[in-house]
N, C-alpha and C positions, 0 to 999 in steps of 0.2 A: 373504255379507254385502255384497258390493257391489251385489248385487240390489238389496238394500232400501236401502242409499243412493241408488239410481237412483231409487228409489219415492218416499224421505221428500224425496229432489231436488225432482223433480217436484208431489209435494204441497207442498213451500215454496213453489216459483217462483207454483203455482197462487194460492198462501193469500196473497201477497206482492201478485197482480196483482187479488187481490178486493179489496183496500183499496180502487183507485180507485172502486167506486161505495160507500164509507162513507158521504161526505160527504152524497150522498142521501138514501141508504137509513136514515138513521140522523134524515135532515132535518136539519142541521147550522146550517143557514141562520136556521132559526127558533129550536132548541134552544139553540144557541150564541149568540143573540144577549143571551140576559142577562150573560153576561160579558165582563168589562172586555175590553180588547181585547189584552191580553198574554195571558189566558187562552184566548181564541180562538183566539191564532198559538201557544199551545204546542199546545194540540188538534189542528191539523192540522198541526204541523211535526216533532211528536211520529210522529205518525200513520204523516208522509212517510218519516222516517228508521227506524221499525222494518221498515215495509212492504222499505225497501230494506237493512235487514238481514237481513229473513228471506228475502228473493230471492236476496243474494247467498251465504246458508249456504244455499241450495237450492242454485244454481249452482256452489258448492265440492263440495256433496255427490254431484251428478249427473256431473260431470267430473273427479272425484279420488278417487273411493270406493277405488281401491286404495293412492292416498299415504295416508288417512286412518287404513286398514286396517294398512299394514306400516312408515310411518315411526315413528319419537319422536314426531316434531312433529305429524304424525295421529294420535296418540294422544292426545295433549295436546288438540288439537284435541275429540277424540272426547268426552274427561273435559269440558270446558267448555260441548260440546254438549248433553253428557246430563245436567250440573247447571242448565242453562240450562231445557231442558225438562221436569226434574223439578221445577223451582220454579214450572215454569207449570201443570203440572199441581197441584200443590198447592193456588193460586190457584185454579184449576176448581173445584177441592170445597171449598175453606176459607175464599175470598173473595169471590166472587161471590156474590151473595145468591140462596136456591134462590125467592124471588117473580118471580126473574127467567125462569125456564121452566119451575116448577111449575105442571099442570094448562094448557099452552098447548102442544100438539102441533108445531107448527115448533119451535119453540124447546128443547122437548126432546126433539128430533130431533137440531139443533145441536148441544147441549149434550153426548148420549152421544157424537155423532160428533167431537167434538175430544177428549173427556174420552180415548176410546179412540185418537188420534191422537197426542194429547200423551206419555202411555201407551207406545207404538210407539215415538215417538222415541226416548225417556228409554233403554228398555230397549236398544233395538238401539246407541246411544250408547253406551251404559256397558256392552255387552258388547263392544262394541271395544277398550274401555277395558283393563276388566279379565281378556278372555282370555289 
């Protein structure tokens, strides 16, 4: 198991340091400028602060995999993790609308390759949890 916390580590740190080019990639500049301008700063401050929560539960998971594995509190830990990422996985298939990478080949490239990520985590989470 602490394998694959070293792994979902490293895939956070990665997932956390891709945000920085959102703002492009997504055209933000043009996109975002029909709204107000409170809605602007929650879109990118929003953005800033998951990006650096999901770097730093990378960072706990890649450098703690065995507190997370044999404490209470890594356990704890682990349950909060794997609800965290079982509800994003949910969102995947129940909220995101499928016009968004049906019939467009990157995008539902993207879409299995998180859906099965999201997936990864939840499980390997909540088998920390509940062995």
């Amino acid at each position: 198991m602490v394998l694959h916390l070293k792994i979902i580590g490293l895939i956070l740190i990665a997932l956390a340091l891709v945000h920085i080019i959102f703002p492009r990639y997504f055209n933000w500049k043009v996109e975002l400028k029909p709204l107000s301008l409170i809605n602007r700063q929650m879109v990118t401050v929003h953005t800033f602060f998951i990006a650096l929560t999901v770097f730093l539960m990378g960072l706990l998971c890649f450098t703690s995999g065995v507190e997370i594995i044999e404490t209470k509190l890594g356990n704890k830990l682990a349950l909060g993790f794997g609800v965290f990422w079982s509800i994003r996985a949910f969102i995947q298939f129940f909220v995101y609308s499928v016009k968004l990478w049906k019939s467009k080949t990157f995008e539902t490239i993207v879409h299995i390759i998180f859906s099965i990520l999201w997936l990864y985590f939840s499980t390997i989470f909540l088998m920390i949890f509940f062995k």
